[in-house]
N, C-alpha and C positions, 0 to 999 in steps of 0.2 A: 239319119243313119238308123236302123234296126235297131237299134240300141232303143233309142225315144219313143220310133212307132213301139214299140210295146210298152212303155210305159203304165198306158191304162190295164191292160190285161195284167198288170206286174202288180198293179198299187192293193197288196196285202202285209199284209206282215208277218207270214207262213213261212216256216225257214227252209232250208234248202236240204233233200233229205240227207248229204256228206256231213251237216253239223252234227257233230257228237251230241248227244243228250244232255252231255252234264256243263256243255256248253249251252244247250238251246235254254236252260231251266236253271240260272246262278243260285244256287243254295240261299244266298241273302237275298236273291231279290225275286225267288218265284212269288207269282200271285199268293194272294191272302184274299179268301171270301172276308166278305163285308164283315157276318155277324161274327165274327174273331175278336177278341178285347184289344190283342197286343199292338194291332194298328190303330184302333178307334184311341187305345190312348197315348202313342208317340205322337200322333196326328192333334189330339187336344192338347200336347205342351209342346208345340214348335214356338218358336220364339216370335215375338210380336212383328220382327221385321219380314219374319216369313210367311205370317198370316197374312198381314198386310199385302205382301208382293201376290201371293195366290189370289185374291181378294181383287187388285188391281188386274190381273190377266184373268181370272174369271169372265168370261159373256164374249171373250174375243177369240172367235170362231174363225179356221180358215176359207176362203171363197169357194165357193161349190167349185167341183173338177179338181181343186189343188191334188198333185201328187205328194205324198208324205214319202220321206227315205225309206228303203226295206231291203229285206237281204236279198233277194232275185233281183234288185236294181242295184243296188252294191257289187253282190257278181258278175253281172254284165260289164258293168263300168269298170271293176280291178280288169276282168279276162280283156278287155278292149284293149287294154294296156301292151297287151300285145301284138297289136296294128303299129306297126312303125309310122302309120298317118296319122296317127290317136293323138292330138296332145294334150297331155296329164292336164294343164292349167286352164284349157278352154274347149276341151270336149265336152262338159257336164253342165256347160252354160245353158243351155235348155231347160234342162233340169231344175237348175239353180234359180233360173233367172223367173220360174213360174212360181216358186217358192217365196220368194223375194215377194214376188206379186200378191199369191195367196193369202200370205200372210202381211199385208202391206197396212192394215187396220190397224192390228197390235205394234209395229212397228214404231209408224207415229205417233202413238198412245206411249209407248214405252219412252221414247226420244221426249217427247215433252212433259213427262214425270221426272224426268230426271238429266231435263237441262243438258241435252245432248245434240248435234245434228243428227236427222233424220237418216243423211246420207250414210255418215258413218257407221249408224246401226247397222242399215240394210246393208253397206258393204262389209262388216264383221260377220253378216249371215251369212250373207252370201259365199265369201267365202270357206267357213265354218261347215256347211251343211253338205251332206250327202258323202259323208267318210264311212265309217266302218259303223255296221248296224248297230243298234242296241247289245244284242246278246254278246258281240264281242267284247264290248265295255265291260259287262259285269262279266263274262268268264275272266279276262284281262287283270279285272279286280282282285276277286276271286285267287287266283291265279298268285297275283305280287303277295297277297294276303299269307299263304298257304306257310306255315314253316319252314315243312322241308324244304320249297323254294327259297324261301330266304337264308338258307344254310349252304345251299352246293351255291346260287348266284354268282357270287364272289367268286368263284374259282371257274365260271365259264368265260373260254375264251373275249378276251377285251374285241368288241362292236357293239354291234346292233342290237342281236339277241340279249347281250349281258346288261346293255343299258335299262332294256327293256325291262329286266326282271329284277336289277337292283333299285329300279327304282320304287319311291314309297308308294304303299297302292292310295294313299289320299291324293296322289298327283294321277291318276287316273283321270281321263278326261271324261264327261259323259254327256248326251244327248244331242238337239239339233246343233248349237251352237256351242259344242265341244269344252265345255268348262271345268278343270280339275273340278276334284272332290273338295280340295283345300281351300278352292278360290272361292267357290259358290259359300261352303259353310262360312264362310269371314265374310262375305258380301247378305247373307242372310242371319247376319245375328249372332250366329253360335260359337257356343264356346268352344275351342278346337282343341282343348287340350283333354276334355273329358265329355267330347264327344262319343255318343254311341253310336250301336249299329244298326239300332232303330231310328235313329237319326239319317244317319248315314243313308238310310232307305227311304226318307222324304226325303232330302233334298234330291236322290237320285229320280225321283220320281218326277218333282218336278222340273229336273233337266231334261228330261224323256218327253214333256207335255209342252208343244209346239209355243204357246204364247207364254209361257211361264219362265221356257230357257228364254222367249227374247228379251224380258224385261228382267231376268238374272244378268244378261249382257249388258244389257241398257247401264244395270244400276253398276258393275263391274268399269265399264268403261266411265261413268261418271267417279266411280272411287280414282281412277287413274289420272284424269282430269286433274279432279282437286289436288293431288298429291304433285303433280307437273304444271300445270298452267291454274293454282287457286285465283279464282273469282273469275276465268274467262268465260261467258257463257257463249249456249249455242251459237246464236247471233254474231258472235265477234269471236269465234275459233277462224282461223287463217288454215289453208289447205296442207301446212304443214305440221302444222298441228292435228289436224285428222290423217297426215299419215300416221304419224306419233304414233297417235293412240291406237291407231288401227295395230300396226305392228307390236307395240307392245302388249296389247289383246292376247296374241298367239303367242313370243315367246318372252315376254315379261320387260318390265321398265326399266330404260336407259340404253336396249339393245339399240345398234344403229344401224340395222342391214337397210331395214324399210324395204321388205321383198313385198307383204301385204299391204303396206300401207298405199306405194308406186301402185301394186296390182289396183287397189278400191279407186285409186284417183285414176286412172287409165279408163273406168268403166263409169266414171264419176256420170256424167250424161245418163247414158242407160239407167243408173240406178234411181236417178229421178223421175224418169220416164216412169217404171215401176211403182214409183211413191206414189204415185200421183191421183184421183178419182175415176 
């Protein structure tokens, strides 16, 4: 489809000129040049599990040609939505499935740090990846953050929008493989009760950075593990055990839909294929 042949022509991360400014540029998370102190020293007291984790996804570089998400392939992909032949759950397999690949090195790197199948990483990614660009994260944040929003909230009509804006912005999900704010600072160490916002902006930062969210996943789906199946390793999880965790991944443990988890096992083959040399 048109959609994919453009792909190459797409892979910037330029935004689209309709995004508002104060969307394109989150107040908490526009750039900071290097020689600026306030980064150099949030970044010199992150906590040892999150140096550690950068440290491990350090050197793990995606495969030449990989396409990374962006907002011109994000708009494409929403406006497609409107082909009644589009379907939402396997139109972006292309996409998906070269991502998978691309980054297929850190993947197994991350999986066998942290005593996981391989399989079920790459299907948390896969499914995971290519949702709403960066910048809508942090305005998103941003956004749930702001007072006055959190004052009228409550009083907008009960759905979609109201869920949206009552909820806490530490449940903000961010980067490739969409991990609240909440989840990652508890899977990296920190202390979430007097967490800052300088904090707040390394871990966002490295959800944003391709091999970093995969081994944030990795280590998340291994906390989920231990807490559900303690002492099963890689080796000896059973395929319903990787739906488990698949699905609990996206909307948290003990749910029993297994919409993701059926999806990862459905694609279970192909995603091997992907793993593979």
């Amino acid at each position: 489809m048109n959609y994919m042949r453009r792909i190459e022509a797409s892979n910037s991360n330029e935004l689209l000129p309709f995004a508002p400014a104060s969307m394109q540029n989150s107040p908490l998370f526009a750039p900071i040049p290097a020689p600026q102190p306030e980064f150099r020293v949030a970044n010199s007291h992150l906590p040892n599990a999150h140096m550690e984790l950068i440290t491990a996804a350090r050197g793990f570089k995606p495969e030449e040609g990989t396409v990374e998400w962006n907002t011109p392939l994000a708009s494409r992909w929403y406006a497609s939505w409107l082909n009644p032949n589009v379907c939402r759950e396997t139109g972006n397999d292309v996409f998906k499935d070269q991502w998978v690949r691309g980054h297929r090195n850190a993947i197994n790197a991350a999986a066998e740090k942290y005593n996981i199948p391989p399989v079920l990483l790459a299907g948390v990614a896969y499914v995971e990846v290519g949702g709403m660009p960066f910048w809508f994260d942090r305005a998103t944040f941003d956004v749930r953050r702001h007072p006055i929003v959190q004052r009228i909230a409550p009083h907008v009509p009960s759905g979609y929008i109201q869920n949206q804006l009552t909820r806490q912005y530490d449940h903000t999900s961010f980067g490739h493989t969409s991990v609240q704010m909440a989840t990652a600072a508890e899977v990296l160490g920190y202390d979430f009760n007097n967490l800052t916002m300088a904090q707040r902006r390394a871990i966002a930062e490295s959800l944003e950075d391709p091999a970093q969210s995969i081994f944030i996943a990795a280590s998340y789906l291994s906390h989920l593990r231990n807490n559900a199946f303690p002492g099963v390793s890689a080796e000896d999880m059973t395929l319903d055990q990787i739906s488990a965790l698949a699905s609990w991944y996206n909307v948290g443990p003990g749910d029993s839909s297994r919409a993701n988890g059926n999806r990862i096992l459905a694609r279970l083959d192909r995603l091997m294929e992907l793993l593979e040399d």
